[in-house]
N, C-alpha and C positions, 0 to 999 in steps of 0.2 A: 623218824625223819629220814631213814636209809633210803637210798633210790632204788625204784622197779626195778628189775633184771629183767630188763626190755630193752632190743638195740634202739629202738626208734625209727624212722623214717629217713632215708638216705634222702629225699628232697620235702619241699611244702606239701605240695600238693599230693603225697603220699602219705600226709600223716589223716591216720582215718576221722569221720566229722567226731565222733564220742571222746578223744583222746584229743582232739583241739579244744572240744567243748570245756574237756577236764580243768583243761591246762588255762585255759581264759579265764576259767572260775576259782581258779586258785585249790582245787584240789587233788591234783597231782603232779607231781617233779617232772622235770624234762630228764630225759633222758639220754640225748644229745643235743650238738652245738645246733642244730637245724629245728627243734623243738624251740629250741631256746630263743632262737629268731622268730618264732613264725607267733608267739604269742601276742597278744594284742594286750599292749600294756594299758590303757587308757580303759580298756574293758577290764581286766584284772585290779585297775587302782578302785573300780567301779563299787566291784564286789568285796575288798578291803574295806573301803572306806565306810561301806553298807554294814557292813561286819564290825566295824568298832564304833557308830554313831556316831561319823565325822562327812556324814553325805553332803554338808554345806559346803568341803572344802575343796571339793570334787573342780569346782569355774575356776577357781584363785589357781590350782595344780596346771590345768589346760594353758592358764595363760602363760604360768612359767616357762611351760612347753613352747608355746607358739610364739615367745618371747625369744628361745631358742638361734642364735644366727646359724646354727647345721645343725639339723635334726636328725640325729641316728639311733640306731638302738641306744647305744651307750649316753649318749647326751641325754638322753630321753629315759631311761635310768636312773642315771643320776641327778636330773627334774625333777624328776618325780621324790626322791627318797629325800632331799632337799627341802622339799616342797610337805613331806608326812614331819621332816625337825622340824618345821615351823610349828606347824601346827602340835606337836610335842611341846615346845618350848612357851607355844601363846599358851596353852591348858595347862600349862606343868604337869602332862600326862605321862610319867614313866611308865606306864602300863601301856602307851601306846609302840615306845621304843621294842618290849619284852615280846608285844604278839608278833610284830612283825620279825624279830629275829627268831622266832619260834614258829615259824608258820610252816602251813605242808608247800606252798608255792616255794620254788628255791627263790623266782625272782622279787618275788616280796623279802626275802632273807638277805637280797642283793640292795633293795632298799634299805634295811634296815643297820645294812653298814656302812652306808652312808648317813644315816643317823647317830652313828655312834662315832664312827671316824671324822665327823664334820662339824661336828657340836662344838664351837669355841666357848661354848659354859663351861666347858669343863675343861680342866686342864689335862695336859698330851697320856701324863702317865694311868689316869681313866679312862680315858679311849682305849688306849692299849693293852689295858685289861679286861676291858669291857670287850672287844672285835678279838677277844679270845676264842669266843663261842661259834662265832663266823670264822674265823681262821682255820680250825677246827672241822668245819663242817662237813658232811659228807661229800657233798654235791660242790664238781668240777670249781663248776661258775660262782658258788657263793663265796668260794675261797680266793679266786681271783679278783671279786670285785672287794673285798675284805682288806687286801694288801693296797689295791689303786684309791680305794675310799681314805685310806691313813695317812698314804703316800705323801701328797704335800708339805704335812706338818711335820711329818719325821724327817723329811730334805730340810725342813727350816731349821729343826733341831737336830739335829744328826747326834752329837755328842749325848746326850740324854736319852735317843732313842737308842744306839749303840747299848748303853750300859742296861735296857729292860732287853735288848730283844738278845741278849748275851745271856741269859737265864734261860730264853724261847730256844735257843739252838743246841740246848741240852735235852729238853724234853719231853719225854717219854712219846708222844704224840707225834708222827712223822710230819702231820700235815701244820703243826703248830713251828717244828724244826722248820719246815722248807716257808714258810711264811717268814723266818729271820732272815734267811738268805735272800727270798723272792722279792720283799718289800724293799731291801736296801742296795740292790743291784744299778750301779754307776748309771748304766743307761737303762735299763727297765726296758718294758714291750709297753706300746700304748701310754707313754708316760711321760712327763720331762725328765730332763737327766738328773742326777745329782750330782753336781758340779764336785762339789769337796770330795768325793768319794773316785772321780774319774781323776782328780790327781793328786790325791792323795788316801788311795785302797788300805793302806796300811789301817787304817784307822778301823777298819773293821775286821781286821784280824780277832778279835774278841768273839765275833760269832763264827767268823771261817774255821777258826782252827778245831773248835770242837766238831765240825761235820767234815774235815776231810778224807775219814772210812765212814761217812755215814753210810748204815746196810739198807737203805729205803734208795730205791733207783729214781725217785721223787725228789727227794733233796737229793743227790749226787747229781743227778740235770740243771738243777738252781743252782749249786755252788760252781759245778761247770761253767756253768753261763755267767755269773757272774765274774769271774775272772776271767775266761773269753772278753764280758765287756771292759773290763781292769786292762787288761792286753793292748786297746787301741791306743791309750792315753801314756798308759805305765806297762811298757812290752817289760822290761828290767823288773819292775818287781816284780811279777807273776812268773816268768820263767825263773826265778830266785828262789821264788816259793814253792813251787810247780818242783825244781831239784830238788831240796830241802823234804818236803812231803814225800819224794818217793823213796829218800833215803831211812827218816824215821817215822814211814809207814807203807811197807812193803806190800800193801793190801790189795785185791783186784778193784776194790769200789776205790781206793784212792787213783789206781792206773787209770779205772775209766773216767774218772775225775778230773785227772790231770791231762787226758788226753781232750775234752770236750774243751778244758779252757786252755789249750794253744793251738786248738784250730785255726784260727787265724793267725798266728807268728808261725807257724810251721807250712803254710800255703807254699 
């Protein structure tokens, strides 16, 4: 499931027809963010759906879509992988949740965490072990839509998501680490906020503290940013903690750390 070592195409209309064709058809990864835009998800859910004998489900998905009041990529995303739980949950197909978190498409993989992050059958601490494998994954985008797919219900539960994703920020896997940090960040990118957490960060000091020399300059950007975002609401805690860390941890990945998150108190 590792991606090409191919840059891709700096615009649309330079990505050649065989490697659009690939990519519609769900047999090859983007390989950047312009890939990643230029697929034609409705022709991809086409050939999914063809692929796992759910071609009936193909009107009902559209209409979700066309139901849609702003239609963007990402709306239309997460329609769509919304749209594959139902039909998961009508069949009690968990074989259909598995092909699509294992597929060669990444954006099928981006559906497929929204199938796991979104499922209210199951309760939060199965999600969160289940959007392991998406957290995890190789490919940019399937990691980001992994954390935004969970996101809502770990803001509803903060306290319970705190004590699993305090396990996630020890390890061994960088891209599992910066998924504690990234999911749980006050304000997020593309997201709603987490109120509890923009005034009162202390609370997640449980996954902060183990990545303050994290040696992955992936998480050292997430934990940066998430105190940058800590910073607007709670300037006092973060320059507290932000002193504190450079004292009992004298490390270059904690200085760049601690420099990302008071870029704004320090303006």
């Amino acid at each position: 499931m590792a991606t090409e070592k191919r840059k891709g195409a700096k615009s649309v209309k330079e990505i050649p027809p065989d490697i659009l064709k690939q990519l519609n058809n769900g047999t090859l990864e983007t390989a950047n963010l312009v890939e990643w835009l230029a697929i034609d998800q409705q022709q991809l859910l086409q050939h999914f759906l063809h692929q796992t004998g759910y071609t009936q489900a193909y009107t009902a998905i559209l209409n979700r879509i066309a139901a849609l009041k702003k239609q963007t990529f990402n709306t239309v995303n997460e329609a769509i992988g919304k749209g594959l739980l139902d039909i998961a949950n009508e069949h009690k197909d968990q074989k259909l949740v598995t092909h699509a978190a294992n597929h060669t498409a990444d954006l099928v993989r981006c559906w497929a965490a929204y199938m796991i992050g979104q499922n209210e059958k199951k309760v939060l601490a199965e999600r969160i072990k289940a959007i392991a494998l998406l957290a995890a994954d190789s490919h940019f985008g399937v990691r980001e839509i992994a954390w935004l797919a969970i996101r809502p219900d770990l803001a509803k539960n903060i306290d319970e998501s705190i004590v699993f994703l305090t396990t996630w920020a020890k390890d061994k896997n960088e891209n599992i680490r910066r998924f504690a940090s990234e999911a749980t960040r006050p304000r997020g990118v593309w997201c709603e906020h987490i109120d509890v957490l923009k005034q009162h960060p202390e609370k997640a000091l449980p996954i902060l503290e183990p990545l303050k020399s994290d040696p992955a300059k992936y998480v050292q950007d997430s934990v940066g940013n998430w105190l940058n975002d800590a910073s607007k609401t709670q300037p006092e805690f973060v320059s507290d903690l932000c002193k504190r860390w450079a004292i009992i941890s004298p490390t270059k990945e904690t200085a760049y750390i601690i420099k990302k998150a008071l870029r704004t108190l320090e303006k």
